[in-house]
C-alpha positions in Angstrom: -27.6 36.2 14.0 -27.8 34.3 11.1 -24.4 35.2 9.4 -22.9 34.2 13.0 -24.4 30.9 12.3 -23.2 30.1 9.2 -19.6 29.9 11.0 -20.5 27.4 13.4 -19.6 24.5 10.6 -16.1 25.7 10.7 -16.1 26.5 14.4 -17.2 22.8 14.6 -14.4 21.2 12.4 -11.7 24.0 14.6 -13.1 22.5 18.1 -12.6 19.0 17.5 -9.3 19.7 15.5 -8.3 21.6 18.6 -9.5 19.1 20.9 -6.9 16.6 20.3 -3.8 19.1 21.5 -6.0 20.2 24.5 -5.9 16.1 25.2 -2.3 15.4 24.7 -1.6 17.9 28.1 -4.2 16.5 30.4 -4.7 13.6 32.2 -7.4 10.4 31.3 -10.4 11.6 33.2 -10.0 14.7 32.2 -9.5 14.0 28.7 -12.6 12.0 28.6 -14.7 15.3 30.0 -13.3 17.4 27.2 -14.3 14.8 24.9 -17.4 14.3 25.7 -18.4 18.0 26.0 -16.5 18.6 22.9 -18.6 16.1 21.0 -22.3 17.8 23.3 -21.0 21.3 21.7 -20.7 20.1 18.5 -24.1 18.4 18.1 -25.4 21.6 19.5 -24.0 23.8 17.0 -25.0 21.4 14.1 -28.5 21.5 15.7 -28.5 25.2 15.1 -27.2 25.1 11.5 -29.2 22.5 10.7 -32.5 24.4 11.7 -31.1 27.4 9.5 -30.2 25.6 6.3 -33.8 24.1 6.5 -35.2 27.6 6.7 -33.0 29.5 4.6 -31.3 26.9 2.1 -27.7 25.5 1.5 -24.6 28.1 1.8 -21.0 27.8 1.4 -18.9 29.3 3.1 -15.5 30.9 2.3 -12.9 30.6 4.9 -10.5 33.4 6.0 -13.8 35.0 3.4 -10.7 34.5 0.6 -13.0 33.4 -3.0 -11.6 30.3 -4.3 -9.0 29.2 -5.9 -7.2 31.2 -3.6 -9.0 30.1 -0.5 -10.8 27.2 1.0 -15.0 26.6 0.9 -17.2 24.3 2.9 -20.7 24.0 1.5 -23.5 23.3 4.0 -27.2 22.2 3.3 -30.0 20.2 5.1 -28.2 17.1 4.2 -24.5 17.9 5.4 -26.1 19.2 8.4 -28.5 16.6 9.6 -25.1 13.7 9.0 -22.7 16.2 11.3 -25.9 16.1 14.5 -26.7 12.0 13.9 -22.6 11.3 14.0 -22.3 13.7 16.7 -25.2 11.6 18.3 -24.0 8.4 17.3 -20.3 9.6 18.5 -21.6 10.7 22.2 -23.4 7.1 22.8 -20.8 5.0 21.6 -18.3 6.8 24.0 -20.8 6.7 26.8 -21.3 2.6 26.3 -17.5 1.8 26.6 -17.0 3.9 29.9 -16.0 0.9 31.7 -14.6 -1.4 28.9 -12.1 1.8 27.7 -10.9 2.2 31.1 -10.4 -1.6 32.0 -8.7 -2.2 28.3 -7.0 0.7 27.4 -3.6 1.5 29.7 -4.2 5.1 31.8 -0.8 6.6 30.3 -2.9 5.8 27.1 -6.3 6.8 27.6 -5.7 10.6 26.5 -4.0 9.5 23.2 -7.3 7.5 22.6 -9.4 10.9 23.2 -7.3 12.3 21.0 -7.3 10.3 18.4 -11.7 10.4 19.3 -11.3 14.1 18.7 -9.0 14.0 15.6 -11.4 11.0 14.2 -14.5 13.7 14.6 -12.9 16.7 13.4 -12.3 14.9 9.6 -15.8 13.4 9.9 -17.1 16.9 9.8 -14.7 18.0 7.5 -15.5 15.2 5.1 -19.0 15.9 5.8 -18.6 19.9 5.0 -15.8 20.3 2.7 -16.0 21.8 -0.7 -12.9 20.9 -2.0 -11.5 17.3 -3.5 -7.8 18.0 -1.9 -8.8 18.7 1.3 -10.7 15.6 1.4 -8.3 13.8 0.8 -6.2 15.2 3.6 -9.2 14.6 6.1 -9.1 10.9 4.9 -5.8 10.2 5.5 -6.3 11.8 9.2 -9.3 9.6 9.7 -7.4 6.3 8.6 -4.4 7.4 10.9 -6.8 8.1 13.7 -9.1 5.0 13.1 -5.9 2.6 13.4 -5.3 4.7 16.9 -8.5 3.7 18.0 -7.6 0.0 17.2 -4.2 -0.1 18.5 -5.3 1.7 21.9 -6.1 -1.8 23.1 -2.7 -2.9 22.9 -2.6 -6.8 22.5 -1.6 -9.2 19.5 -4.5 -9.1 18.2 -5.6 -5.3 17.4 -1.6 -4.7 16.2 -2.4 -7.4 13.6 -5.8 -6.0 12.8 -4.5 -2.3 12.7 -1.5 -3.0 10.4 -3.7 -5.0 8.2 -6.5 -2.0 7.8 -3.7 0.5 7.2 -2.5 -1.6 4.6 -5.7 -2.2 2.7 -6.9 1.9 3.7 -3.5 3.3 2.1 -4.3 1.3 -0.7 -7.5 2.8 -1.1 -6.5 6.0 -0.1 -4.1 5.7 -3.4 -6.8 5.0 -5.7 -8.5 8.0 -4.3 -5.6 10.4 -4.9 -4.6 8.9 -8.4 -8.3 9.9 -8.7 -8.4 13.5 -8.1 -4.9 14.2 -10.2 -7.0 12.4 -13.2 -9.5 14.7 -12.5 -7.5 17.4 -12.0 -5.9 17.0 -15.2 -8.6 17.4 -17.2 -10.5 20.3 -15.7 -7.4 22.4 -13.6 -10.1 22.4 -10.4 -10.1 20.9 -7.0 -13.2 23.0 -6.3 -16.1 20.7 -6.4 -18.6 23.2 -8.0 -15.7 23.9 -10.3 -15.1 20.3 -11.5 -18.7 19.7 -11.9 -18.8 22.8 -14.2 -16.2 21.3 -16.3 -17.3 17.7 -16.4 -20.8 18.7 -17.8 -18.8 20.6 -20.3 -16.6 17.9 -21.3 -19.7 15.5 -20.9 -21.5 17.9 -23.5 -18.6 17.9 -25.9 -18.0 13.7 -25.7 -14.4 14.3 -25.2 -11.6 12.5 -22.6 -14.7 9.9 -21.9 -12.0 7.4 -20.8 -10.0 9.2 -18.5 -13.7 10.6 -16.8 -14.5 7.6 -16.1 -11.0 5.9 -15.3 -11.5 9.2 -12.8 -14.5 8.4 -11.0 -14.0 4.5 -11.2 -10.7 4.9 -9.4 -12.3 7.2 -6.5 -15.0 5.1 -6.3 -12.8 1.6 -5.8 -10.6 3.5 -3.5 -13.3 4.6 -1.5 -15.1 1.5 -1.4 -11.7 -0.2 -0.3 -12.0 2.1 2.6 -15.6 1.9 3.6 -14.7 -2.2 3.3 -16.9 -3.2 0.6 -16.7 -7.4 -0.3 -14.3 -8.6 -1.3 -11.8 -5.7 0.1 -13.4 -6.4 3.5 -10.2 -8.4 4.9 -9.3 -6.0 7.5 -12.7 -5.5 9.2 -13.8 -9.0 11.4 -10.1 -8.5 13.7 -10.3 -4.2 14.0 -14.4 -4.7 15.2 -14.0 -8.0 16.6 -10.8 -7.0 19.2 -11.0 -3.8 19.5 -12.2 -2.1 22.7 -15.9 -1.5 22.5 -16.1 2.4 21.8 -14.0 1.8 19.0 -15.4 -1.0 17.1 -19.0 1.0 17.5 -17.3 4.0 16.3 -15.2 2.1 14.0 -18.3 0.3 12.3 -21.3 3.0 12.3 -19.2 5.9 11.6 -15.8 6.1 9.9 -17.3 3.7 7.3 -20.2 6.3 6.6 -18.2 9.4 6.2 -16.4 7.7 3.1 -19.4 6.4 2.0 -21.4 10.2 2.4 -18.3 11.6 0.5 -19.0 9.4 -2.9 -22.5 10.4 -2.6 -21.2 14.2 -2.7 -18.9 13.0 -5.7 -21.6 11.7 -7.5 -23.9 14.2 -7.2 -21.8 17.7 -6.4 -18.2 16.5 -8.2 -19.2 14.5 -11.4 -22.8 14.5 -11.6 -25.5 12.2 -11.4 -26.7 12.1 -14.6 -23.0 11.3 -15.8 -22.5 8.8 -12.9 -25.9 6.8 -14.3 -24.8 6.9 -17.6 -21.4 5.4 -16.4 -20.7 1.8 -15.9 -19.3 2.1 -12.7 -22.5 1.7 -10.9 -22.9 -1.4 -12.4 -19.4 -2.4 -11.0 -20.9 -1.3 -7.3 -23.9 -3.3 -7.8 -22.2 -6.4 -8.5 -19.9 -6.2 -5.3 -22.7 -5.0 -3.6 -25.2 -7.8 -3.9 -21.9 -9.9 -3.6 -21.2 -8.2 -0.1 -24.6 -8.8 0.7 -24.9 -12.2 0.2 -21.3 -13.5 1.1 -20.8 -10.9 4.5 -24.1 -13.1 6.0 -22.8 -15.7 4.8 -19.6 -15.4 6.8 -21.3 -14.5 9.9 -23.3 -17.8 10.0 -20.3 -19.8 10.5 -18.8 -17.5 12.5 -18.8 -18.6 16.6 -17.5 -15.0 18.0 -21.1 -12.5 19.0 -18.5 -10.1 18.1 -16.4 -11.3 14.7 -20.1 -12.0 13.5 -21.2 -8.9 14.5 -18.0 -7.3 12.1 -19.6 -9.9 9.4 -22.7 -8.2 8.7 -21.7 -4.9 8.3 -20.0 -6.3 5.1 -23.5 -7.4 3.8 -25.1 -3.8 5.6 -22.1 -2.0 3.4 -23.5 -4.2 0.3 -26.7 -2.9 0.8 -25.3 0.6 0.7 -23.4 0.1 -2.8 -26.2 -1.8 -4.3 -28.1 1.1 -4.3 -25.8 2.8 -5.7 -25.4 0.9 -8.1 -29.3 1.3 -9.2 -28.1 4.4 -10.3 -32.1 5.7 -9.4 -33.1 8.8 -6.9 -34.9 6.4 -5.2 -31.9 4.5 -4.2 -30.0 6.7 -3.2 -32.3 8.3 -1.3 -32.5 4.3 0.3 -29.1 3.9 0.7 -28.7 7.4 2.4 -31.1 6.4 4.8 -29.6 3.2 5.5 -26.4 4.7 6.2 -28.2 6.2 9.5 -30.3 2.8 10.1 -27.1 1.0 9.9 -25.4 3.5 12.2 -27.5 3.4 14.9 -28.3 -0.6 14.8 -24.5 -1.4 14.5 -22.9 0.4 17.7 -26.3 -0.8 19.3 -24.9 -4.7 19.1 -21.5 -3.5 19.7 -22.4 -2.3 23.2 -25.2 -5.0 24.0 -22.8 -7.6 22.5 -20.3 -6.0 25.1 -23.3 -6.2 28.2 -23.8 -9.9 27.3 -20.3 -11.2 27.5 -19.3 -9.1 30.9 -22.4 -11.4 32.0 -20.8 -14.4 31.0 -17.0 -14.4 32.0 -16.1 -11.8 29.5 -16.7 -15.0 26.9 -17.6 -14.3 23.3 -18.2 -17.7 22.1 -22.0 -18.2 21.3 -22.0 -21.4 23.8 -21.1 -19.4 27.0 -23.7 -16.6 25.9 -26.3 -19.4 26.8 -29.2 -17.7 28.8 -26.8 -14.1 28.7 -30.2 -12.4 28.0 -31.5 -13.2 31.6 -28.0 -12.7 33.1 -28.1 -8.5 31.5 -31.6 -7.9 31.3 -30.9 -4.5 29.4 -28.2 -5.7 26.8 -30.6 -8.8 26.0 -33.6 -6.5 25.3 -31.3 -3.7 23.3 -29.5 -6.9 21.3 -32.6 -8.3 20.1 -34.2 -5.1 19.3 -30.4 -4.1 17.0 -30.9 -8.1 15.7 -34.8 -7.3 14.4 -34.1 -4.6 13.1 -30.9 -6.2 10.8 -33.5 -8.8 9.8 -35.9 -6.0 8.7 -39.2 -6.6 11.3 -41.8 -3.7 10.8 -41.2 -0.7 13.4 -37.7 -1.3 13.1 -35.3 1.2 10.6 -34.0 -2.2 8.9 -37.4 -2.5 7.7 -37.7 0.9 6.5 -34.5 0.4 4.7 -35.5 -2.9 3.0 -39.0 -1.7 2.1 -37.3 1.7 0.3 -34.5 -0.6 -1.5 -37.4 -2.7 -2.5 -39.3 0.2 -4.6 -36.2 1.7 -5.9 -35.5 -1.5 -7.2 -39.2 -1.8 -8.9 -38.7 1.1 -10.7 -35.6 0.3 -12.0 -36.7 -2.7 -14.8 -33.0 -3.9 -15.6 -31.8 -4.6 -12.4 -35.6 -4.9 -10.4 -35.3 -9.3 -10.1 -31.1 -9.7 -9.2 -32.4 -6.9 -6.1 -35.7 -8.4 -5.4 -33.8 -12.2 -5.2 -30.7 -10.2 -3.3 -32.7 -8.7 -0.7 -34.9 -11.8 -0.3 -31.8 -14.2 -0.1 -29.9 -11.7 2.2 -33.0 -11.3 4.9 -33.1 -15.4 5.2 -29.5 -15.3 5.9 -29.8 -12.4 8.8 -32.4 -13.9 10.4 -30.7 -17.6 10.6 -27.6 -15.7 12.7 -29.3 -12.8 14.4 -32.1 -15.1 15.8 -30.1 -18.1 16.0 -27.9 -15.6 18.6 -31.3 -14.2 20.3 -32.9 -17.4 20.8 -29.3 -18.3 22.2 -29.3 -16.0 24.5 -32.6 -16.7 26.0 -32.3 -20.2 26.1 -32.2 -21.5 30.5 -28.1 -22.4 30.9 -27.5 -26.0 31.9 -25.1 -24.6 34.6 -23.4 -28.1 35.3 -22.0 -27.6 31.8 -20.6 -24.2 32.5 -18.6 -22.3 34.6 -20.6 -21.2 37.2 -18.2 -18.5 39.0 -17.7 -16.9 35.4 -21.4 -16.0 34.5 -23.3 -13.1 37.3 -26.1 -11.5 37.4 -25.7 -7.7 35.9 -28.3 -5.0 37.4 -29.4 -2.0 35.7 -27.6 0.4 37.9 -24.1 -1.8 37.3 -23.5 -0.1 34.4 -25.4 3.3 34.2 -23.8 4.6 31.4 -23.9 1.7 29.1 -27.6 1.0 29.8 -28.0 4.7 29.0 -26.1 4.5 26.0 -28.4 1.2 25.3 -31.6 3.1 26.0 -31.4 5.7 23.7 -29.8 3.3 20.7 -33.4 1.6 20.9 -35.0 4.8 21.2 -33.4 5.9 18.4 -34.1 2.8 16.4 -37.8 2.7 17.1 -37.8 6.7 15.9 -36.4 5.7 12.5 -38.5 2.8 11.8 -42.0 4.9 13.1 -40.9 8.2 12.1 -39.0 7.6 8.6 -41.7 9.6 6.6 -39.8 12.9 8.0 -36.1 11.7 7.6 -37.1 10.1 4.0 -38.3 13.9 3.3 -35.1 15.6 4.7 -33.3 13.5 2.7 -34.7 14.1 -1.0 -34.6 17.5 0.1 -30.8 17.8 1.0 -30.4 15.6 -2.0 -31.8 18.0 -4.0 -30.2 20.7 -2.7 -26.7 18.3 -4.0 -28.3 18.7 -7.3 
């Protein structure tokens, strides 16, 4: 039995790959029922390893059981296995709260291209998640970008061409870095294996030799990957792909495909160069700069924005910042922090997405904050689930921004160089999210003057209206009240997988 488990990551990566062929021949409806239990199987079969790797440790796994060089690895552990069941999660809710939006917006000859490109988009998360091997990384990001720009396009106006041209543009760009990366690296240890290159690095580490080109190495997968995951001031692309896109994708858009580039570097750093090479490297100190930059300047830009949506797409710049500041702390702590924001982020972000949608189907299908005006009476459910995804960006207590905060907070104490430019960051940053999260919840709550508005725009939206979404809205603040009262637990599972990187 547990052999037979250990192939479930690979059966995993095969189902979704498979998944997007199995789309192309059938028709919408159907295509969305494949999806979805594609995406239910999965999560199910990452439950399993995940219970197994926590009992029995980390494992790789040799495909077509040819060794490497020769053949391909995927390495598993508590880590790799928890991120594949929370984007499963994450994937599954974000699909179930743009039912209606996906089938209004997207044309029905086109709806199974966009479950294919949902199924090609989860198959090189989980690949990016699993694999062993630098290369093949690299091939699973280019499949992501392509499938991520799919996701944007599906909509088909003006607006999402723009916004996809303009990400594939920036994400090539990054995508380059990251391959003129790997040949560097490549070139001075002959692996692609990541077990193999860390061998070698520690080696040449040891010895004091090719510094430079180690670090022109890792400096140039970390830019590129950075580019990607939209760090300030590469973050161009990101207000017009969230802001237009159909729902499902700008939640799937913003709380995953960001996070699977992001979970690679962590793998770089730890299981590719070494964390003890990557602290003693000056490249963190280049991601903390652009992070507290990101943090500061991505608020800053969604307090003038006037779009629920485009500001929305604004503060995941400053959530991203968060992330790389950590990194750039160069501390366990912080990266255990910053590996825990990545879920807290997750789960808040395709929250608003979908309340953000709820609100505006309320009021005309506007997304200017002046015809949200008294939304949160109008969609009872997507008022209550924005506020709670608006707290919890602020950082209230028994909320997972909090928890995130509080742990960026300590990792920042015990780091004495960089403890007061975090301290002032964080501080600075929390002002600015509460001036536009609860500028936009005491918004929506505020009694409309109706003889200013449109009155045949705005209706009342009941809880059984939109079943799904409400669903999908229920368990987000479920899920975000678990990982602000339950973080002890998931703070544990992560310095364990962590430390099974090590």
């Amino acid at each position: 039995m547990h052999s037979f488990v250990q192939n479930f990551p690979f059966i995993s990566i095969i189902l979704s790959l498979f998944g997007g062929p199995l789309s192309s021949i059938l028709g919408g409806k159907k295509a969305k029922y494949l999806n979805i239990g594609i995406i239910v199987l999965i999560g199910c079969l990452s439950g399993a390893v995940l219970g197994f790797v926590y009992t029995n440790g980390a494992y790789v796994y040799s495909m077509g059981h040819f060794p490497a060089p020769w053949g391909n690895e995927i390495r598993v552990g508590v880590l790799e296995a928890a991120m594949a069941v929370f984007f499963c999660m994450i994937m599954l809710l974000c699909m179930l709260g743009g039912i209606v939006e996906r089938e209004a917006e997207v044309y029905e000859t086109k709806q199974n291209l966009y479950y294919i490109m949902v199924n090609l988009l989860l198959c090189s998360l989980l690949a990016l998640i699993y694999t062993n091997d630098l290369f093949t990384a690299y091939v699973f990001v280019e499949i992501n970008t392509i499938s991520a720009c799919g996701l944007i396009m599906c909509k088909q106006n003006g607006r999402t061409i723009e916004a996809a041209t303009r990400y594939m543009i920036m994400s090539l760009m990054g995508s380059g870095l990251f391959l003129l990366g790997i040949c560097f690296l490549y070139d001075l240890t002959g692996h692609l294996l990541m077990s193999n290159i860390q061998e070698s690095v520690a080696a040449i580490s040891a010895a004091g030799t090719y510094h430079v080109p180690l670090m022109i190495a890792l400096g140039l997968m970390a830019v590129g990957l950075a580019i990607k995951s939209a760090l300030y001031p590469f973050h161009s692309w990101l207000p017009d792909a969230y802001g237009y896109s159909t729902v499902s994708s700008a939640a799937i858009l913003s709380s995953l495909v960001s996070k699977g580039y992001i979970f690679l570097l962590i793998k770089i750093f730890y299981r590719v160069i070494g964390f003890n090479v990557v602290r003693e490297s000056k490249v963190i100190n280049v991601l903390f700069v652009f992070g507290v930059a990101g943090m500061i300047m991505g608020s800053l830009s969604a307090i003038r924005e006037s779009n629920i949506r485009r500001m929305i797409a604004f503060s995941s710049v400053a959530q991203i910042g968060y992330i790389y500041m950590g990194f750039g702390l160069g501390t366990y702590e912080a990266m255990i922090a910053s590996t825990y924001h990545i879920l807290s982020h997750a789960a808040t972000k395709s929250l608003l997405f979908i309340a953000a949608s709820g609100l505006t189907d309320a009021s005309g299908d506007e997304t200017d904050f002046f015809s949200l005006t008294g939304a949160g009476f109008r969609n009872k459910m997507a008022g209550i689930a924005f506020t709670v995804g608006g707290l919890s960006m602020v950082g209230f207590p028994m909320f997972s921004g909090f928890i995130s905060k509080m742990l960026f907070a300590r990792a920042a104490v015990l780091n004495s160089g960089k403890m007061m430019p975090t301290l002032i960051a964080l501080a600075i940053s929390t002002i600015l999210n509460a001036i536009y999260f609860l500028k936009t919840v005491i918004r929506l709550y505020t009694p409309a003057k109706t003889q200013n508005l449109e009155k045949d725009s705005f209706r009342q939206i009941s809880v059984s209206e939109q079943p799904w979404k409400n669903v999908a809205l229920l368990f987000f603040v479920i899920l975000n009240f678990a990982l602000g009262l339950f973080s002890e637990p998931i703070v544990a599972l992560i310095r364990n997988g962590l430390g099974m990187f090590a």
